[in-house]
N, C-alpha and C positions, 0 to 999 in steps of 0.2 A: 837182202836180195834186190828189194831195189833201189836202198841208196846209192850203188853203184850207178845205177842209172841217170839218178840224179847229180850226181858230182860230176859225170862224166859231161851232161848238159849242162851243167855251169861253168864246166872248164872252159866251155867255147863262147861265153856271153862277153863281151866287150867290154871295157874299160868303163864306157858312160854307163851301160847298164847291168854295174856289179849287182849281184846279188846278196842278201846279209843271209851268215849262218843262224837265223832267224827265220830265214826266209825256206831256207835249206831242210831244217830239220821240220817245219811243216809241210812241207811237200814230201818230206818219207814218211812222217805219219800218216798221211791221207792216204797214200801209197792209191795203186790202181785196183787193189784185189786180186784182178784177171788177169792172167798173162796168157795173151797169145800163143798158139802152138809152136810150137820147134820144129825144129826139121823132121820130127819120128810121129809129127800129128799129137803129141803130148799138153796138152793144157794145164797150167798149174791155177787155183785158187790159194793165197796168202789170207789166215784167219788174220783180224786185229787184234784177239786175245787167244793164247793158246787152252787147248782142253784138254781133258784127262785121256777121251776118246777122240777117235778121229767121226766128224760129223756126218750122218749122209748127206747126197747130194742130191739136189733135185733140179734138173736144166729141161726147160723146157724151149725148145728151138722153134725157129719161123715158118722149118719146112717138116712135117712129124714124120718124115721116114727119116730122121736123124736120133738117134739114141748114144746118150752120154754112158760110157763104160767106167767106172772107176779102178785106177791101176791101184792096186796094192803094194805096199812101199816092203822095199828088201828088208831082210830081219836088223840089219845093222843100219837102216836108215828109219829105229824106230820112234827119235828124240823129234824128227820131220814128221811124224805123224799128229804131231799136237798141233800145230800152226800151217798147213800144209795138205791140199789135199789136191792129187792130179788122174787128168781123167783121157780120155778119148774119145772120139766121134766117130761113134757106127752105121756110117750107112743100108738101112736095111734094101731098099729095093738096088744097091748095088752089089750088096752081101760083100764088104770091106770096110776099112777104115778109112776116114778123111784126114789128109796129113796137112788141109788149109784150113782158113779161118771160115767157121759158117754161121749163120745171124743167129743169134741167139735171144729170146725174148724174156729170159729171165732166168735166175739161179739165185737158190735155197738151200743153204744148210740147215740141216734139222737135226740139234745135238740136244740128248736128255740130261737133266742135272742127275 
């Protein structure tokens, strides 16, 4: 998911400042985690190891009328529930969803052996 991201920014690095595929495949390991919302206000978390179960979530935001909703994944996208966990942002005192990016002061999966 996001070495795409990554190759796509190296395509465009200049000649003086190639990059090695060294360099490449630790920047997809380290990977972001968090990805930003999409345009439907969807946020995705990338685990670094997949799990048997998918982990809760626990987001805690800057402003506390925001509450993190987790979407539950279609029956055919259940192989994405081991590495993959996406959510939403509910505004309570607007009583809707947030389809922007809002500060976020921490997130916690909490997955049981």
């Amino acid at each position: 998911m996001y070495a795409n991201d990554v190759h796509a920014a190296v395509s465009q690095v200049q000649e003086a400042d190639k990059v090695t595929a060294v360099q490449v495949e630790a920047m997809i390991a380290a990977g972001p985690g968090l990805f930003p919302p999409n345009q439907a206000g969807v946020w995705t978390i990338v685990t670094s190891v997949p799990m048997r179960i998918a982990p809760r979530l626990i987001v805690e935001f800057e402003d506390p009328r925001y509450q993190a909703e987790v979407i539950e994944l279609r029956p055919g996208d259940t192989r994405l529930a081991t590495v993959r966990v996406r959510f939403r942002v509910f505004d309570q005192k607007a009583n809707a969803y947030v389809k922007t990016s809002v500060p976020i002061l921490s997130i916690a999966l909490d997955a049981e052996f």
